[in-house]
N, C-alpha and C positions, 0 to 999 in steps of 0.2 A: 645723194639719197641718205648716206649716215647722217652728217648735222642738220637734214633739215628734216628729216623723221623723227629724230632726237628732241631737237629744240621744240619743232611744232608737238607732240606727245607730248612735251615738260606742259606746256601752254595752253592745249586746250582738252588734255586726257588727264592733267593734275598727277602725271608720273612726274619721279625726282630726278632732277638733273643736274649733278653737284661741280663743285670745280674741278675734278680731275675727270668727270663726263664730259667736259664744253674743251677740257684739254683733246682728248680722242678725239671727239669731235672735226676740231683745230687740226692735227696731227690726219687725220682720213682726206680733208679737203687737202692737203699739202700734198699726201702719197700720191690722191688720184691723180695732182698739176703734173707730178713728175712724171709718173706712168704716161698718160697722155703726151708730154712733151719725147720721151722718148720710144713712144709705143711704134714699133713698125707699121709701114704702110700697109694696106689691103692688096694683095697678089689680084692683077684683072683676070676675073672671068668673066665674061661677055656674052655666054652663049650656055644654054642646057644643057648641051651636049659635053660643054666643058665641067659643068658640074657634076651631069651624070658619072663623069668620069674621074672626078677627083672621089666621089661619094663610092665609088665600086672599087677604089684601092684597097689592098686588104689589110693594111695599117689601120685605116680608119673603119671596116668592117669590123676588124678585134674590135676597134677599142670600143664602137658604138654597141656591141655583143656585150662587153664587161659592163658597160653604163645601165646597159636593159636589167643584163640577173642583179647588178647591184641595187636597182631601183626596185626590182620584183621582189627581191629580197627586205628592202626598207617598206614595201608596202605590206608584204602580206605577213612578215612576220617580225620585225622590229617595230612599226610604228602600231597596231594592236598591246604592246606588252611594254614599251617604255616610251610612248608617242606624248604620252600626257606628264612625265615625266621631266624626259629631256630632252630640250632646244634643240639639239641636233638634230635631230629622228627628222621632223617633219621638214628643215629648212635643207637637211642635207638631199631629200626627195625632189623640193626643190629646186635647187641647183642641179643635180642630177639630171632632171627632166627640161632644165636649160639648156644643156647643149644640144641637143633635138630643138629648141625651138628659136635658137639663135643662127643654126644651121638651114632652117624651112626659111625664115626670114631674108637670109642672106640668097637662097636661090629663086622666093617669092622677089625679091628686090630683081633677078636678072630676068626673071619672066613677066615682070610688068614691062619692064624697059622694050623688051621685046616685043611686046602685045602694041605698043604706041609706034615702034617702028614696024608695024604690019608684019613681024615673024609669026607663024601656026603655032604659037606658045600653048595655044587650048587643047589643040591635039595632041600633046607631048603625054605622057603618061607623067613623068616626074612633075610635071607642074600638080596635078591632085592632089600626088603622093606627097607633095610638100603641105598642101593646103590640111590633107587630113593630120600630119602632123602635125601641125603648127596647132590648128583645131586641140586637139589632145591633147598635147604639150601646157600649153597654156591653160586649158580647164584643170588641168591636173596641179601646174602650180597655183593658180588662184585657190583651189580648194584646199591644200595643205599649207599656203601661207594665212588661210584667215582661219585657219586650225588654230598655228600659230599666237598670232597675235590676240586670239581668243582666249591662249592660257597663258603667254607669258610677257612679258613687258616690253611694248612696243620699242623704247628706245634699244631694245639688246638684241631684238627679231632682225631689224632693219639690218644693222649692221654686220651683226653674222652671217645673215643671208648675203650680205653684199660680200664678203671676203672670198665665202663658199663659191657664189654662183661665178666670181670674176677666176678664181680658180679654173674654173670647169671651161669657161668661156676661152681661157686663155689655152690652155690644154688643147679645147679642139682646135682653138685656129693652128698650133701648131703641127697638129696633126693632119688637118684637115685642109687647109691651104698655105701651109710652109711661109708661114709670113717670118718667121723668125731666122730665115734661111741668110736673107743679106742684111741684117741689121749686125751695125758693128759690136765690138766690144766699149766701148763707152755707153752705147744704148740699153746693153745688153743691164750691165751695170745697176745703169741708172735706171731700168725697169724694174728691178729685181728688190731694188733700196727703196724704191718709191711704195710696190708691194708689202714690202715691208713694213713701213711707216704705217700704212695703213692698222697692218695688223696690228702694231701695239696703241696705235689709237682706238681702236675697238676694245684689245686688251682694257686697256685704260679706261673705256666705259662700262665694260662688263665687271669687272672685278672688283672695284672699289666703287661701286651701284649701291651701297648700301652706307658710306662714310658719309658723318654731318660733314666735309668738308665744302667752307667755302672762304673769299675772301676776307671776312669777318671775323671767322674764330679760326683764321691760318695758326695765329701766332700762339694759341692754348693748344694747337692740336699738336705741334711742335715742340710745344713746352714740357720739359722736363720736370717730373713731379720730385721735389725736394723732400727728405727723408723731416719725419716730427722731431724735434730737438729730446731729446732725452731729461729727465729733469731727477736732479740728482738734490741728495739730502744735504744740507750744508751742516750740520749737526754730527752725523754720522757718515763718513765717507770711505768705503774701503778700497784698498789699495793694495794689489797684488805686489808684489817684491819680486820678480823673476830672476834667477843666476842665468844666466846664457851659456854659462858654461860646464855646466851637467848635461847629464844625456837628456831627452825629455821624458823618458820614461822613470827619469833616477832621479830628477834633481826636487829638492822638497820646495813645497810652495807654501809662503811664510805671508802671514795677514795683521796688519796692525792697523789697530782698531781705535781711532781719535776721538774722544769726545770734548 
């Protein structure tokens, strides 16, 4: 989603996309390989009842409680007063309102499964309760990301929203179905650097978004600008005389003057 938001915006929205944007870029598709390569597996739930039950822990009641007033919070009184402002506001609403709908998706996923092997998935109340969030969830981020991209520049929307929302993503599974529980120290590692890489590839598109740099004028942007030569009278030239060995408050300064 970064470099091809990115690139496709440079291309058919006439947004700029310099060399150290296609660097971030480069650098985001790298993080995600690694992430992916080391991301833990999916913990099986198989049944509703297994979900209902992981969703009624009360680890995951906090933390889905914190996610709510923080989002109620960015709606009714951050995004009104600095939404038009700053990029944050509206994408951080968004991700926000991600883990609710990555969480509905994940138990819609076990109640279709269900519905094909003949289980009463309809009658379950939680199957609803997923649909109506999923429902909400999703109108909610569609509406504050085309806020978004309304007022500020698609190539820096995409990406920040991508750091945010994988954040949030990553947070619930761990809370929410302990995928993180057997994955080694190596994976561990390697998820964490690959996260990483991303951020400063984002870094890297967002903060120098506005440098002529490209491969063209590398070599001028690098280039040290050499001091104007000084041009001195060949006629008259003066010439300080210094003792070095007075104090420098004491010692007299003597001028002789050539013509």
């Amino acid at each position: 989603s970064v470099p091809c938001s990115a690139i496709l915006s440079s291309y058919l929205l006439g947004e700029r996309l310099n060399l150290l944007g296609k660097l971030g870029c480069l650098l985001s598709l790298v993080g995600s390989t690694v992430m992916v390569i080391h991301a833990p597996e999916d913990e099986e739930v198989t049944t509703l009842e297994e979900m209902t039950s992981k969703l009624k822990e009360p680890g995951f009641l906090a933390y889905a409680a914190i996610l709510l007033a923080l989002c109620f919070l960015l709606i009714f009184y951050l995004a009104p007063r600095y939404g038009q402002s700053n990029i944050l506001v509206y994408l951080t609403i968004c991700s926000v309102i991600g883990a609710f709908s990555v969480s509905s998706v994940k138990g819609l996923g076990i109640a279709i499964k269900g519905f094909f092997a003949g289980q009463p998935v309809l009658q379950h109340p939680l199957t609803w309760i997923l649909v109506i969030t999923l429902v909400a969830s999703i109108t909610t981020q569609i509406n504050y990301l085309n806020k978004s991209l309304d007022i500020f520049n698609t190539s820096l929307v995409f990406p920040i929203y991508y750091v945010l929302f994988t954040t949030i993503v990553i947070t619930t599974s761990i809370i929410l179905f302990k995928e993180w529980v057997t994955m080694t120290v190596v994976d561990i590692i390697g998820t964490v650097c690959g996260f990483l890489t991303i951020i400063l590839g984002v870094f890297l598109l967002h903060a120098f978004k506005d440098m002529d740099v490209s491969l063209g004028n590398l070599p001028q942007v690098f280039q040290n600008e050499q001091p104007a030569p000084v041009t001195r009278d060949d006629k008259n030239i003066l010439i300080e005389v210094d003792n070095s060995s007075v104090a420098p408050e004491d010692k007299p300064k003597v001028f002789m003057l050539y013509t």
